[in-house]
N, C-alpha and C positions, 0 to 999 in steps of 0.2 A: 472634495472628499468622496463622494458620491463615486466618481470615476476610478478613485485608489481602493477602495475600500475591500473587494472581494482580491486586491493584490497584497493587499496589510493583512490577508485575513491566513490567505497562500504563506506568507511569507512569517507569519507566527504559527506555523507546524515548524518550519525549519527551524527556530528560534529558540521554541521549547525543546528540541530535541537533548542539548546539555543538561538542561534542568531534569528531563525525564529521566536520563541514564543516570542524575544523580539521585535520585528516587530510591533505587535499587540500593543504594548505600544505606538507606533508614531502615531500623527497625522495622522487623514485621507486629503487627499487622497494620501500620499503619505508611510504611514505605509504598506495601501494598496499592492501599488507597491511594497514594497521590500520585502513582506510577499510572495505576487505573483513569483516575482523573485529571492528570493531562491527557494522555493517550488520547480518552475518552471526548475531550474537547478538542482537540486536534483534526481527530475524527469527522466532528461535527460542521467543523470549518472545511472539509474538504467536500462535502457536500453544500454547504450556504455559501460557500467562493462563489462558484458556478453557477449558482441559483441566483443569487444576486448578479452577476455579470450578466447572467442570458434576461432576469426580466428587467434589471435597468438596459437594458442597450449599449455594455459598456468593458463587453467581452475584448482585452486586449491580446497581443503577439506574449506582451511578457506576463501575463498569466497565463494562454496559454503554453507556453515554453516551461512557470517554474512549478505550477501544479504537477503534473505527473513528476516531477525530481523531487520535490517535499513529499509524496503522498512514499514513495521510491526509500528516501532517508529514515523517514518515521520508522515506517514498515522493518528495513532494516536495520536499524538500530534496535525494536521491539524485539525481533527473533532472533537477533543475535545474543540481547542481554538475558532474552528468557532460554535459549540454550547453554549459554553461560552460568546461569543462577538455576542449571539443574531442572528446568519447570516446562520444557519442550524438549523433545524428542527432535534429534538435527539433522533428521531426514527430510522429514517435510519441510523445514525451514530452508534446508538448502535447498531442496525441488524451488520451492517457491523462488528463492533467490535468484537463482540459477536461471530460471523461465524471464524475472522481470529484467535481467541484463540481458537476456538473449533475446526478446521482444522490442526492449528499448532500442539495440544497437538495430536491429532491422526496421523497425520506426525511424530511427535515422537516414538511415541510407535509404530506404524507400521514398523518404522527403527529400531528400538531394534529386530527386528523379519527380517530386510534385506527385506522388502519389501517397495520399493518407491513407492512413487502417486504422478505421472506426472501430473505438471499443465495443465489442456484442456484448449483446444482454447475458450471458451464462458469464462473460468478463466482469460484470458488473454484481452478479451474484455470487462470483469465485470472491472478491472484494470483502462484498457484505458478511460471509459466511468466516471469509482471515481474519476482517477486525473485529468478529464475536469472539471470536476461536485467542484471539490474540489479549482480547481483553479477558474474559473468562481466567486462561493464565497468568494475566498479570494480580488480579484479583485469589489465587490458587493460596498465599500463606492466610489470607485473611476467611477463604469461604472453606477448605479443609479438602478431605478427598473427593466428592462427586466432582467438585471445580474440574479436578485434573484431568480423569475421566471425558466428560462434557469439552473441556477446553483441547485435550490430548485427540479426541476424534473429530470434532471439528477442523484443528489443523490438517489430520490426515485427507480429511473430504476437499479445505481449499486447495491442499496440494495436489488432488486427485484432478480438479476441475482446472487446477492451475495447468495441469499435464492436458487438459481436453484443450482448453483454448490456445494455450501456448502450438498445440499441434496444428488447429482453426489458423491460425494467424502465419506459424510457419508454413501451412501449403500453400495461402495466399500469396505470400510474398513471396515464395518461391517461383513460384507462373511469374511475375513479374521479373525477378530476380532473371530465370532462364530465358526469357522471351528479350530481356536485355543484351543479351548474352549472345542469341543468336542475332542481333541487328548489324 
């Protein structure tokens, strides 16, 4: 159990992902809530995965492989359903989008070649900053106008920093990309 456990953990973000988009079907303000409170636990799991695998000793290939595509799924499912239901603005959501396919596919192909690209810490705070930004909106018919406000500039800032690292990561891989190129 010990060994599965931060992969059962990965693998119930993906899970809940039908239940959450059926959230959005319930009345507010209480669809609200439970949209918030998966999200919100999903969320949690994508931090206690990882935690738990690095300090049991028990960090495998297939978490790492389905973590970043559940955290990937969540995400977009969230900002698609809150530009959908009117409560995001679909600028930032597509910036957003748009960065984590064009970062994934180059994290691909860069690993075909055995070269990783390490999440940096302004990645990890472009993250922390989407699922405030993200939850805050889902929470928006239940908490009234400052929510939107608060939740509608926060996404602008992950999309802002989404644009800084996304650029971070694309010159990286570029040098690689190019210096492939010329062999």
């Amino acid at each position: 159990m010990r060994q599965s456990l931060p992969n059962i953990l990965t693998l119930s973000r993906i899970v809940v992902i039908p239940f959450f988009i059926a959230g959005f079907a319930l009345d507010a303000p209480a669809g609200a809530w439970v949209t918030f409170g998966l999200f919100a636990a999903a969320s949690v799991t994508d931090w206690f995965d990882g935690w738990l695998a690095r300090r049991w000793g028990v960090v495998s290939a297939v978490g790492r492989f389905l973590d970043p595509i559940a955290d990937k799924l969540l995400v977009t499912a969230a900002l698609l359903m809150l530009v959908a239901d009117g409560r995001a603005h679909p600028l930032p959501a597509l910036i957003i989008l748009c960065r984590e396919i064009l970062i994934s596919g180059l994290r691909e192909h860069l690993a075909g070649d055995r070269i990783a690209v390490p999440v940096s810490k302004l990645a990890k705070w472009k993250t922390t900053v989407q699922m405030i930004a993200i939850a805050i909106l889902l929470l928006l018919p239940a908490l009234g106008g400052w929510a939107w406000w608060a939740g509608e500039t926060l996404l602008w800032l992950a999309a802002a920093l989404t644009v800084v690292t996304g650029w971070s990561y694309m010159q990286g891989g570029m040098r690689h990309l190019l210096a492939a190129d010329r062999r």
